[in-house]
C-alpha positions as CSV (number, residue, x, y, z in Angstrom):
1,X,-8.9,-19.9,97.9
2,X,-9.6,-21.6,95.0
3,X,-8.2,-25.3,94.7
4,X,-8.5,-25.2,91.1
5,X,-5.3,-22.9,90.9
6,X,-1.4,-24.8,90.8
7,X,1.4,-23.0,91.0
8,X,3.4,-22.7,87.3
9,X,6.6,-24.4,88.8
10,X,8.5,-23.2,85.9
11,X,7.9,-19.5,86.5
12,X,7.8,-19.0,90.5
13,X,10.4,-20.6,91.5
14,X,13.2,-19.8,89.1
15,X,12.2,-15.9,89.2
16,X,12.2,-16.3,93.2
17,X,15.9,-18.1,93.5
18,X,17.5,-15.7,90.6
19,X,15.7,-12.4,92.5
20,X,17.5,-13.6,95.0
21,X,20.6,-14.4,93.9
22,X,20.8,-11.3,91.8
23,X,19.4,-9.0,95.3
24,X,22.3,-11.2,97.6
25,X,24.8,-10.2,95.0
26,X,23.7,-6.5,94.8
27,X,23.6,-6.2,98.4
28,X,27.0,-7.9,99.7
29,X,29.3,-7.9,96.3
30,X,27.8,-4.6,94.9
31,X,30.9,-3.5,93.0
32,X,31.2,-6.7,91.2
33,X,27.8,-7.3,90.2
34,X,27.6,-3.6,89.5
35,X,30.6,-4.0,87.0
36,X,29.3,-6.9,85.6
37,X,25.8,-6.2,84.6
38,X,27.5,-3.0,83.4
39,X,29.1,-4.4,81.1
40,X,26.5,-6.7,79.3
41,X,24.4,-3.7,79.8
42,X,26.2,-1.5,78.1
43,X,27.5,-4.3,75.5
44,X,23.7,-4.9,74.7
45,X,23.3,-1.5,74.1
46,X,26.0,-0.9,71.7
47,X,25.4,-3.6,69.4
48,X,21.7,-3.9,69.5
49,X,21.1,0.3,70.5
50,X,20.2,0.1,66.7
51,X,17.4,-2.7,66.6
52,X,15.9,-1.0,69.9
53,X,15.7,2.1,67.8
54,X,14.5,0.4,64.8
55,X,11.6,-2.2,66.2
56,X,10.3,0.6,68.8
57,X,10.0,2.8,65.9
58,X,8.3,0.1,64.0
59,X,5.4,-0.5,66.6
60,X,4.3,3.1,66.3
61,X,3.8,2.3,62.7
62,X,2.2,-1.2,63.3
63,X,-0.3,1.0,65.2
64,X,-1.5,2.8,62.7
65,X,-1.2,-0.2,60.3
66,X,-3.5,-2.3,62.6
67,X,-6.0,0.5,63.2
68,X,-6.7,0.6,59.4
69,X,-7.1,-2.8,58.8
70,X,-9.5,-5.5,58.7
71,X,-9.3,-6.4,61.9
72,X,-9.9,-2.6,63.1
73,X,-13.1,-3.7,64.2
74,X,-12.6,-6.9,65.7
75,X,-14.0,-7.1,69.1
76,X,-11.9,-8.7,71.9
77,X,-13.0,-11.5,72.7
78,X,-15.9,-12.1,69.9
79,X,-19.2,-10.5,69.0
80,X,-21.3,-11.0,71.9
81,X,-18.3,-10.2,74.5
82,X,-19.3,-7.8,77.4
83,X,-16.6,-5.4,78.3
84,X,-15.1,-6.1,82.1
85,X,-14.5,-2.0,82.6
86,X,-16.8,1.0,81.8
87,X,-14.6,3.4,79.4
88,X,-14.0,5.8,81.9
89,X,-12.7,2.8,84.0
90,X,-10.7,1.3,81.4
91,X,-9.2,4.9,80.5
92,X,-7.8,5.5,84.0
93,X,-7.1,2.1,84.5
94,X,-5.0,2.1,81.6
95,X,-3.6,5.7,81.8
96,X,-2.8,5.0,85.9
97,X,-0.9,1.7,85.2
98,X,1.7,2.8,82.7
99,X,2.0,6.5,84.3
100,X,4.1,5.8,87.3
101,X,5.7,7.6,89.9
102,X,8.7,8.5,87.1
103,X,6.9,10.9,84.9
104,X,5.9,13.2,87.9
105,X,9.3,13.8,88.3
106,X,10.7,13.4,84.9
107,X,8.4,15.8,83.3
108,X,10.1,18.6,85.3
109,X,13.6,16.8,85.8
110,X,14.5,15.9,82.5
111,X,14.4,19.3,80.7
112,X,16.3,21.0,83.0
113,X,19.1,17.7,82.3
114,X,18.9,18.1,78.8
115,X,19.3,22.2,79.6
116,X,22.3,22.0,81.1
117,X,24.0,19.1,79.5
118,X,22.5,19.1,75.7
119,X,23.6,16.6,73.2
120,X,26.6,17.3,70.5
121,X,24.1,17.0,67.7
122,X,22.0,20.2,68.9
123,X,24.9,22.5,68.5
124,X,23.6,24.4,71.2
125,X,24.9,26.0,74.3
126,X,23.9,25.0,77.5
127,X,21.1,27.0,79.1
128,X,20.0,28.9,76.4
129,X,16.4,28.6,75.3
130,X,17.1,27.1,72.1
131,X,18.0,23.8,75.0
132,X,14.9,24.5,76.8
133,X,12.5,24.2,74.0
134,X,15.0,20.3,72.8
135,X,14.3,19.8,76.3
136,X,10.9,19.7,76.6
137,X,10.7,18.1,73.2
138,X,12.8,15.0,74.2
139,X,10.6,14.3,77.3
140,X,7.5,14.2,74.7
141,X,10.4,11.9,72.6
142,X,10.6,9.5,75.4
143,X,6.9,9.5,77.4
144,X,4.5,9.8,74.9
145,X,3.8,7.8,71.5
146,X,6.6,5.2,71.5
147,X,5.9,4.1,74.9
148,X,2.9,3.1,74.6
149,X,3.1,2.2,71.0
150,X,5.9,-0.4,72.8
151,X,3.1,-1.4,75.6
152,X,0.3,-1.3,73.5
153,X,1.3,-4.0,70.3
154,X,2.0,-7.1,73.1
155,X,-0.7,-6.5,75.0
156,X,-2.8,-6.3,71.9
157,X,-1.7,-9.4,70.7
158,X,-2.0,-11.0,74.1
159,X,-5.7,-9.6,74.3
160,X,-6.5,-12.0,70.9
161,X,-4.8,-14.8,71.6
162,X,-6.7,-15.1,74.8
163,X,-9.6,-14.1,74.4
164,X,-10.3,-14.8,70.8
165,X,-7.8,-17.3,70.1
166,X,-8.6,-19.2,73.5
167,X,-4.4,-19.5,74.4
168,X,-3.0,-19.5,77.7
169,X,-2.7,-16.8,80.1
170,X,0.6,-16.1,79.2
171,X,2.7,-13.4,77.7
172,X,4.2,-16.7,75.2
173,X,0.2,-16.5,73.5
174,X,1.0,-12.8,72.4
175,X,4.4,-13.7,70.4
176,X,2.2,-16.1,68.3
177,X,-1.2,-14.9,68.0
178,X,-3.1,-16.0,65.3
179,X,-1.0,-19.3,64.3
180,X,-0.3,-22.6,65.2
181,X,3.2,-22.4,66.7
182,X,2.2,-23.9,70.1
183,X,5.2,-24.1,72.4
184,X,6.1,-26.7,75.2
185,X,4.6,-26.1,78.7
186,X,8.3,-25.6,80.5
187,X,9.5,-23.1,77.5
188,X,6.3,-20.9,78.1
189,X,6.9,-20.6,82.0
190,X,10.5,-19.9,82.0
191,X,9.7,-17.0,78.9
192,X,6.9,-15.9,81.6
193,X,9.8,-16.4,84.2
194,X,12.3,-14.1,82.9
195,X,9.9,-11.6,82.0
196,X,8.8,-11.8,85.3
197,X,12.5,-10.9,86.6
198,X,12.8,-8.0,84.5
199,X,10.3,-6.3,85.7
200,X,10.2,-7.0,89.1
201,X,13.8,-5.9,88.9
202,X,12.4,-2.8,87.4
203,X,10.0,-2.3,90.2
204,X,12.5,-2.5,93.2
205,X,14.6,0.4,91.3
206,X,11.7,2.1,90.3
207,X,10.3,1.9,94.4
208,X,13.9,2.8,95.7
209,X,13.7,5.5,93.6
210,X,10.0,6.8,94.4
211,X,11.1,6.5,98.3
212,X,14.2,8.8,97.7
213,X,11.9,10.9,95.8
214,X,9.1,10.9,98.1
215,X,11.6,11.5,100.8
216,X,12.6,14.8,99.7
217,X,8.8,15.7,99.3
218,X,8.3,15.1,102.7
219,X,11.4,16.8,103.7
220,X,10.3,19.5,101.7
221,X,6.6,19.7,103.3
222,X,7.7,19.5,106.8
223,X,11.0,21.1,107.0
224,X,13.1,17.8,108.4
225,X,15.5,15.6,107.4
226,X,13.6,11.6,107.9
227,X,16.0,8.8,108.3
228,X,16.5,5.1,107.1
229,X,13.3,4.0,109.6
230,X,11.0,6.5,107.8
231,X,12.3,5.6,104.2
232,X,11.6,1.5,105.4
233,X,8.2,2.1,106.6
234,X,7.5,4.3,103.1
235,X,8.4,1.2,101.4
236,X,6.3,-1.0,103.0
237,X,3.2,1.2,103.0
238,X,3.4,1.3,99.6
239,X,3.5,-1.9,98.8
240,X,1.4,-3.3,101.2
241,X,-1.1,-0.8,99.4
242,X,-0.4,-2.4,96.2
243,X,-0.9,-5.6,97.2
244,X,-3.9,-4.9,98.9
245,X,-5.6,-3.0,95.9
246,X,-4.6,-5.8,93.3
247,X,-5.6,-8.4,95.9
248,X,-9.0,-6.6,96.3
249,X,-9.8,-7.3,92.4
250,X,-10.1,-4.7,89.3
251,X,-13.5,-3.9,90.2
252,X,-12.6,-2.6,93.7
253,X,-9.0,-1.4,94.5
254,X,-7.3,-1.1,91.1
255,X,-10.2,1.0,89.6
256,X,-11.4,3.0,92.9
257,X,-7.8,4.1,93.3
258,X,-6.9,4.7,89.6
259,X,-10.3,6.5,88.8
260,X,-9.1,8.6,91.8
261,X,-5.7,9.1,90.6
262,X,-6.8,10.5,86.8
263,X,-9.1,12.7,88.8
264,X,-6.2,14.1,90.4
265,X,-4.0,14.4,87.8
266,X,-6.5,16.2,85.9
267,X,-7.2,18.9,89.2
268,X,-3.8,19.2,90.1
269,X,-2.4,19.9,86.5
270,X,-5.0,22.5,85.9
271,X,-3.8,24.0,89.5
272,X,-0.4,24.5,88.4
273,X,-1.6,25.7,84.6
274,X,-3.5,28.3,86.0
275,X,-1.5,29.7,89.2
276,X,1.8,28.8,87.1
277,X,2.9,30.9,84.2
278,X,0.2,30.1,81.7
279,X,0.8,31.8,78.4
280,X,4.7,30.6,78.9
281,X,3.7,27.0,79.3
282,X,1.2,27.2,76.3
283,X,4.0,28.5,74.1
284,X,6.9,26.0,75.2
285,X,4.2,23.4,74.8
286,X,3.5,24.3,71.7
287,X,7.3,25.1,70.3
288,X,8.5,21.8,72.1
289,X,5.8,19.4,70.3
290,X,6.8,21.3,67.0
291,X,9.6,20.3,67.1
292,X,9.1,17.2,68.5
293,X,7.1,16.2,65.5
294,X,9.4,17.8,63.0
295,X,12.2,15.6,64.3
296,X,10.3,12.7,65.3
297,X,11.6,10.3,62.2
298,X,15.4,11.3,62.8
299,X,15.2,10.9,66.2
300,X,13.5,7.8,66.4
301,X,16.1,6.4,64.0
302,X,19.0,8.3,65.5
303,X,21.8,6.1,66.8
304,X,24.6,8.9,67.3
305,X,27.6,6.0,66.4
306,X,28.7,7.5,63.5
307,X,29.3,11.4,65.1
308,X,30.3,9.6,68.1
309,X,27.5,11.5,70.2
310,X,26.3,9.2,73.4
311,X,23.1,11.1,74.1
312,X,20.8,8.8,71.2
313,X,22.4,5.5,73.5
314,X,22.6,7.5,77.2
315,X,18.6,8.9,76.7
316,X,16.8,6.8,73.9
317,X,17.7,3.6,73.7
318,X,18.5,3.8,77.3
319,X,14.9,4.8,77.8
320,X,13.2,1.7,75.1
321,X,15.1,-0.8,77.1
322,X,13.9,0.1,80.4
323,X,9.8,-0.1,78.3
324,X,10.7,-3.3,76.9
325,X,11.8,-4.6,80.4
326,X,8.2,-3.5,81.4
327,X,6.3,-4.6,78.5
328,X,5.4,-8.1,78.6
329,X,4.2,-8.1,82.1
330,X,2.1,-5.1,81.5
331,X,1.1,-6.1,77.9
332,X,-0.7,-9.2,80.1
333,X,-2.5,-6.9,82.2
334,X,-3.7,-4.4,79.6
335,X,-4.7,-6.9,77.6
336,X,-6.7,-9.0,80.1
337,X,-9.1,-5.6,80.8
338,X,-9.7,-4.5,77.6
339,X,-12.2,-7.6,76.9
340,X,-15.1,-6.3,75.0
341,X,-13.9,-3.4,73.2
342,X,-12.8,-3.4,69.6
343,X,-9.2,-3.3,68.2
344,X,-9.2,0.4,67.4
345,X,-10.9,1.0,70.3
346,X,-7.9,-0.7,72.2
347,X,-5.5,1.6,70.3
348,X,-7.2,5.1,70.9
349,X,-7.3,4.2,74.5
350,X,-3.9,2.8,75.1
351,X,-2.0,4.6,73.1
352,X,-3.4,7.9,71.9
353,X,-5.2,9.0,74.8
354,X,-2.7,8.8,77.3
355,X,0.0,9.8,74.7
356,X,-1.8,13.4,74.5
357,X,-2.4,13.1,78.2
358,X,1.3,12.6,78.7
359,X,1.9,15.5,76.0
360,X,-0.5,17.9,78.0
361,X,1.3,17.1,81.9
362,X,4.8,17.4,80.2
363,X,4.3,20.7,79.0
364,X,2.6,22.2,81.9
365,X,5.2,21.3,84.4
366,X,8.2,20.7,81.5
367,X,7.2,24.8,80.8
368,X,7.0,25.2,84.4
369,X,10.4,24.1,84.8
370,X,12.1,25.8,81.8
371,X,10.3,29.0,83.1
372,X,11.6,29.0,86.5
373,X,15.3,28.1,85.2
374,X,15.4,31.3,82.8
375,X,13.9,33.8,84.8
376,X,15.6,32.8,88.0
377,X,19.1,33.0,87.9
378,X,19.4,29.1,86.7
379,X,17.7,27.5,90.1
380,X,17.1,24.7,88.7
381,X,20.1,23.9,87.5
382,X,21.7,24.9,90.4
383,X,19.2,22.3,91.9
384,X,20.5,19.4,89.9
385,X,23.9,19.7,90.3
386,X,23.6,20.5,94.3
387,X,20.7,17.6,95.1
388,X,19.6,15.4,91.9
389,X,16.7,15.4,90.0
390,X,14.2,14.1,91.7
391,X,14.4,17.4,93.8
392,X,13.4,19.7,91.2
393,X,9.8,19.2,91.5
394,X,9.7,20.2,95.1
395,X,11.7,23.4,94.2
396,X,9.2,24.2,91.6
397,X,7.0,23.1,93.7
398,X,8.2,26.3,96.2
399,X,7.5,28.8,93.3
400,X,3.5,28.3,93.4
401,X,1.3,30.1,96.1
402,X,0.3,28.4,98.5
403,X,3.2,25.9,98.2
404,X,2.4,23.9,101.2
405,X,-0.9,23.1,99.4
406,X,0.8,21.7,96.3
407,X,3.2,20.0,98.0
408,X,1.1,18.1,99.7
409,X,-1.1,17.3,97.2
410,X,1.7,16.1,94.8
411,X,2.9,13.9,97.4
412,X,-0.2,12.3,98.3
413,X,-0.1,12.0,94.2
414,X,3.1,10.3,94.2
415,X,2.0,8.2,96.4
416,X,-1.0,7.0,94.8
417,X,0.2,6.9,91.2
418,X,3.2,4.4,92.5
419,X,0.6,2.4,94.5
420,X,-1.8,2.3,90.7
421,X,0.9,1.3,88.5
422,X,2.1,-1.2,91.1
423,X,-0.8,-3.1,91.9
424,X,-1.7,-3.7,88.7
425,X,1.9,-5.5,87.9
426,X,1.2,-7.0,91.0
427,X,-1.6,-8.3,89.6
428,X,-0.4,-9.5,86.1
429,X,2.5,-10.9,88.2
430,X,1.0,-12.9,89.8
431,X,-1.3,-14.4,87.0
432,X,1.3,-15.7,85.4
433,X,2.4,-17.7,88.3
434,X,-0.5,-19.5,88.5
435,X,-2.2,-22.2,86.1
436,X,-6.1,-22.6,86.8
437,X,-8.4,-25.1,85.9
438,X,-10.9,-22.1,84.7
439,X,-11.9,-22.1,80.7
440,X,-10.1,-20.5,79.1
441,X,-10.9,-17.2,77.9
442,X,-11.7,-16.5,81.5
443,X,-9.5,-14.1,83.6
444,X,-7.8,-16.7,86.2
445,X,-7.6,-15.4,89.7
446,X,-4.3,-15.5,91.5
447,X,-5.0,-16.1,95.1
448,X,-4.1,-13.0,97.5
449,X,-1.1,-14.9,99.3
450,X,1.0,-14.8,95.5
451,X,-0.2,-11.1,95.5
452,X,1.1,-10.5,99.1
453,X,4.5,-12.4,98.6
454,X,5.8,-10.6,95.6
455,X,4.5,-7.2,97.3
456,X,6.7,-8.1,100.2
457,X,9.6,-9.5,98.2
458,X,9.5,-5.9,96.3
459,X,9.5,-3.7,99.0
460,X,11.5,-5.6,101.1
461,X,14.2,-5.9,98.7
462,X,13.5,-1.9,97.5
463,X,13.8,-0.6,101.4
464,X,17.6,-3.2,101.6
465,X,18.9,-1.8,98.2
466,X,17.9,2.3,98.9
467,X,19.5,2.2,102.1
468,X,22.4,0.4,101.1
469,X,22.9,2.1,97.6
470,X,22.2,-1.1,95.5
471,X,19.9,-0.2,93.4
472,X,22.2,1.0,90.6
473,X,22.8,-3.1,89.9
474,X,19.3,-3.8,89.9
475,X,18.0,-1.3,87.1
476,X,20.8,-2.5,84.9
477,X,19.5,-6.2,85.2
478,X,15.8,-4.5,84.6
479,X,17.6,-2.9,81.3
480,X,19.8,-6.2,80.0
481,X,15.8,-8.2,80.8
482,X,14.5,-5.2,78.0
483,X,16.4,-7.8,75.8
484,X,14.0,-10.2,76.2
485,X,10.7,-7.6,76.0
486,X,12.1,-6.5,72.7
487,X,12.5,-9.9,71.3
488,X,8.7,-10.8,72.5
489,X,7.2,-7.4,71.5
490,X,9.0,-8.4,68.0
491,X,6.9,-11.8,67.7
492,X,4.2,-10.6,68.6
493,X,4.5,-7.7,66.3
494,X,5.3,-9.8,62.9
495,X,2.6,-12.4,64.1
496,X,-0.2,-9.5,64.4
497,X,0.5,-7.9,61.2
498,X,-0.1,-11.2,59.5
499,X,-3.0,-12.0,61.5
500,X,-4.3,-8.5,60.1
501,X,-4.4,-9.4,56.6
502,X,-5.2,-13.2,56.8
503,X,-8.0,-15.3,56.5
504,X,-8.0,-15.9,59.6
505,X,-7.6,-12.2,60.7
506,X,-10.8,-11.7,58.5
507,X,-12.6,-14.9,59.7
508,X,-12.2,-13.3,63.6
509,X,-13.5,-10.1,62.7
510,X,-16.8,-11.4,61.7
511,X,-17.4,-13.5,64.6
């Protein structure tokens, strides 16, 4: 271990005490807390549903803003900077981290929602095709450009201020790159703190709901009904397999596994394009993103207050909160591996690469979906209403020859695309917990036992909540943290667009 590294007091021990308070309260006063965070949750929502709508809608712009100006062709980390990744690395890397274990399941799951229960503003009935192709459009609405326009501007920032702007490894740099605002050492680690409780908030949900998913794909496979044992030891193999991987370094675990995982993605999708129903996935594709494009400004913008219509506040804004929650921590970890590549470089591979990759898997298995519900008596449907969503995929799954095959493969998929976007958390988490006496501009290394402790405090808490059903608690706390991302991911935002047209900006760029 390194006896250079001190723990930041400020930001491990206050995201450990309120974890736990928050996790005690979720698991023994669950109705309480549940009503609670409700409320604020869905207070913060209605009065600030408008600014999440607004400022995510902004960074898409601020992409294309930063990409034509002067600091385009900045290189992180200066001139003579090597890059830590080879481009196929950094691409799958970067595609692996932000595509968890929700869009394999969403992609097929959330057309078939928006099918059956379409919003007011549509003026469309439910389960007819005019549904379908909204459907698939408002999964490219939610997965695709915003997203990562919303990941993609702090982690940017971030990138700069470390590496070219030599500030601390923490997510505070990115809300001020390119100035002089330099805040106090306890106000940086409790802004890294509560960051940090977002999104570890997020991650128990999101692995409680990756077990129950994963559970009905091995239900699925081998025809049995596993019970609360089964769903534990899940939990804990996963994240003992995140851990692991982030512990092993980015050069061994993170990218073995996530240059595997793109790999698959890209086998597996193909699979189901061809032995699916091809030409009907290339014209819902195609129909959907039409539309999606058509409407893109109005729903962006869309807050649905004034023709009282919840489904801009139940799906949208819903769906920016739970990014912004993720954001800063992951904004610190794409940003620490894209040293040595340019600003528009950094763009094109965070954000419009795996925005067309997301675009491509949606409407393979988004088509998939919409196909099987029209020309099979609603099955889907039927599906949702009798199991949930996250059983939709192993229905559709069903439909393909040689189902076993696919099934199998997708869950050995699942697994590993939880396990990518996990470790790499795990591995941003845990840099920020840590101060080291390295130079800066060099990546601090966390040592493995901060790696192992969060990985254990994740799935131990993950396996407690799923089995007794407080999870719903949790992902509202991961929402009301989106607060906080949205704030920083505004900072940084106004502070990069000024560093793109200042001297300094200009002054960078050259050196």
């Amino acid at each position: 271990m390194n006896r250079n590294l001190r723990i930041r007091p400020y930001t491990f021990y206050p995201s450990l005490t309120i974890l736990g308070v928050l996790s005690y309260l979720a698991l023994f006063d669950n109705e309480n807390f549940l009503a609670i965070t409700s409320v604020i949750h869905h207070w913060l929502l209605d009065n600030f549903g408008w600014m999440y709508l607004l400022s995510a809608f902004s960074l898409v712009i601020t992409c294309f803003v930063v990409f034509f100006s002067p600091i385009g062709d900045m290189r992180i980390g200066g001139k003579e900077a090597k890059p830590l990744l080879t481009k196929w690395q950094w691409a799958s890397i970067t595609l692996c981290s932000s595509v968890a274990i929700g869009l394999l399941f969403f992609a097929s799951s959330e057309p078939i929602i928006d099918m059956t229960y379409p919003p007011k503003f549509l003026g469309v009935e439910p389960l007819s095709r005019e549904s379908a192709v909204f459907g698939l459009a408002a999964v490219f609405m939610h997965w695709s450009l915003t997203t990562y326009a919303l990941y993609s501007i702090p982690a940017l920032a971030f990138a700069l201020a470390y590496y070219n702007f030599k500030r601390d490894f923490s997510i505070s740099s990115a809300m001020f790159v390119g100035s002089n605002v330099e805040l106090k050492t306890t106000t940086k680690q409790l802004i890294d703190a509560f960051a940090l409780i977002a999104l570890v908030a997020g991650m128990i949900t999101s692995l409680g709901s990756s077990i129950l998913m994963l559970e009905g794909g091995i239900n699925a496979l081998f025809d049995t009904n596993i019970g609360t044992t089964a769903l534990a030891l899940i939990a804990a193999l996963v994240m003992v397999a995140s851990a692991l991987s982030a512990a092993s370094g980015l050069h061994k675990g993170i990218a073995f596994l996530s240059s595997w995982n793109a790999k698959a993605f890209i086998v597996f999708s193909l699979l189901v394009l061809v032995f699916g129903p091809t030409s009907f996935i290339a014209h819902a594709g195609l129909d959907s993103l039409s539309m999606y494009l058509s409407n893109f400004v109005s729903w962006s913008l869309d807050t649905g207050v004034v023709v009282e219509d919840s489904w801009p506040k139940d799906w949208t804004v819903f769906f920016w909160a739970a990014w912004y929650a993720w954001a800063p921590i992951v904004a610190i970890f794409l940003g620490k591996i894209s040293r040595g590549y340019t600003v528009k470089e950094f763009l094109i591979f965070n954000v419009a690469m795996p925005s067309i990759f997301v675009l491509f898997w949606c409407s393979i298995f988004g088509g998939y979906s919409i196909y099987l519900e029209l020309t099979a008596n609603n099955v889907l449907s039927d599906t949702l209403n009798q199991k949930g969503p996250g059983a939709i995929i192993w229905e559709l799954m069903q439909d393909l020859p040689g189902s076993i095959f696919f099934i199998a493969f997708f869950l050995i998929m699942s697994f590993v695309s939880y396990v990518t976007a996990s470790d790499s958390a795990i591995d941003a988490i845990a840099g920020t917990c840590v101060e080291s006496s390295n130079e800066q501009g060099e990546e601090p290394k966390s040592p493995l036992f901060i790696k192992l402790v969060w990985g254990g405090i994740i799935a131990l808490l993950a396996c407690i909540m799923t089995i007794n059903s407080g999870l719903d608690g949790l992902k509202l706390v991961s929402t009301i943290g989106g607060f906080l991302g949205m704030i920083i991911a505004i900072c940084a935002q106004i502070f990069l667009l000024r560093l793109c047209f200042s001297k300094t900006g200009k002054n960078k760029a050259k050196t």
